[in-house]
Each structure stands twice: as C-alpha cells, then as structure tokens.
C-alpha positions in Angstrom: 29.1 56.6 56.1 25.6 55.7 55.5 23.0 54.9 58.4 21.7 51.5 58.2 18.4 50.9 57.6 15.7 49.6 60.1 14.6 46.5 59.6 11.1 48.2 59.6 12.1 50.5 57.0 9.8 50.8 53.7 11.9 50.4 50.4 9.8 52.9 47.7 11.1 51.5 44.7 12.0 53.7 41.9 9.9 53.0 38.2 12.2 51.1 36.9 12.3 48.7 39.6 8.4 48.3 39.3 8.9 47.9 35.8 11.4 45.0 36.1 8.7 43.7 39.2 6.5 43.7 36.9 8.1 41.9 33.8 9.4 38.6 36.3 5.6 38.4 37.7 4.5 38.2 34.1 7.5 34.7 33.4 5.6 33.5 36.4 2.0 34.1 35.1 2.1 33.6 31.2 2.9 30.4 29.8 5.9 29.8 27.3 3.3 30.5 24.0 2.0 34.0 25.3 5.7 34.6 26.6 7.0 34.2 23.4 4.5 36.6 21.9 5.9 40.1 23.8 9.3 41.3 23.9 9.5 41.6 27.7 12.5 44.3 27.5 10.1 46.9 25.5 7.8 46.5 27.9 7.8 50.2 29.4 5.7 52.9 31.3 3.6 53.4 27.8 2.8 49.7 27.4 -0.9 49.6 27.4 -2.0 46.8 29.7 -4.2 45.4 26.9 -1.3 44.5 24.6 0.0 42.1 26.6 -1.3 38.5 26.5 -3.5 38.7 29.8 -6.9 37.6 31.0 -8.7 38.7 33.9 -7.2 35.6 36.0 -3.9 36.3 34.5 -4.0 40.4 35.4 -4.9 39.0 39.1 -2.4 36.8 39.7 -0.2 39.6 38.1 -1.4 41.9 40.5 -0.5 39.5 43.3 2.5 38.9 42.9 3.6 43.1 42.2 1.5 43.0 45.4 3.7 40.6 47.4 7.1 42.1 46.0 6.3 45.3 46.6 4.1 45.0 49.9 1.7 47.2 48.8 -2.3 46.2 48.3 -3.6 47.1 44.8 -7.5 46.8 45.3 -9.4 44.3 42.3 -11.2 46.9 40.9 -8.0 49.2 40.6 -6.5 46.6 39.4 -8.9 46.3 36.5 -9.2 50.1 35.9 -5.0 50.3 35.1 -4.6 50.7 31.3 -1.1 51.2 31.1 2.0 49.8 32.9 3.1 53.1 33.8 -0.3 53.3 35.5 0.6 50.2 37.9 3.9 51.7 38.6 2.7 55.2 39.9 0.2 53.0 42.1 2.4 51.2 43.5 5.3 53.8 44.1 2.8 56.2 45.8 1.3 53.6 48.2 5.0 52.8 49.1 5.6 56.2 49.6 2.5 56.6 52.0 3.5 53.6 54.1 6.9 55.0 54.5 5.2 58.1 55.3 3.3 56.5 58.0 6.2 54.5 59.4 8.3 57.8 59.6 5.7 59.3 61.7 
C-alpha cells in the first residue's frame, strides 16, 4: 500500500505532462485563427518555439499560465531565451525537482 502524499508535497511532473501543460495554456492564449494554424498533438519536445503562432505578449501569458500549473517561476528573460518546447519542459521539470528537493530537506 502506497504512502499518501503530504499535502505539502511537490508533484515533478514528467515531460509529457509539461508537454500536454503546455498545449491547454496555448487554447487559452491563441485565438481560434492561430489555433487553427498548428496541429496541437505534433507539438513535441523538438517544436521550435518560433513555429508556433506567438508574440512576445502571447509567449508571456504562455509562460504564466505553465507558471501557475506547474508552480514553478520561469524568469522573463528565460522565458524569451527558450527556443524549443523541450527547452520549457526541462525548465520546468528541474525547478520542480529543486523545490521538491528543498521541501525534502
């Protein structure tokens, strides 16, 4: 029988997780034009960053909302260096893994 899990307990998602986090936050930032231009299901840890249909507004409030479903802070200019999705998900997997670290401890 498993343990249960504190309350306090950081979930480090796996990639595709972030990858899935990531494809809903982009239904909730692009419209129904630019959403209709990418196959959201392709989208993968290759996808460059620049192929999808994203200003620098759009990539923040992307960032945001990986930010708030994964509880992690992704910094603006980090945000702007990522160049692939892949990229975003290593971020955010290792600064999940440090809080957990750090809650361990």
């Amino acid at each position: 029988m498993a343990e249960p899990t504190s309350p306090a307990a950081v979930h480090v998602p796996d990639a595709d997780e972030v990858i899935t986090g990531l494809r809903d936050a982009l239904t909730g930032v692009l419209d129904a034009a630019d959403l209709a231009r990418i196959d959201l299901d392709a989208i993968d840890a290759d996808t460059p960053l620049l192929s999808l249909p994203i200003d620098s507004l759009a990539l923040m409030d992307l960032m945001t909302r990986v930010e708030d479903r994964f509880r992690v802070y992704i910094p603006e200019d980090r945000a702007y260096a990522f160049t692939t999705v892949g990229e975003v998900v290593d971020y955010v997997r290792a600064k999940a893994a440090a809080k957990a670290a750090r809650r361990r401890s």
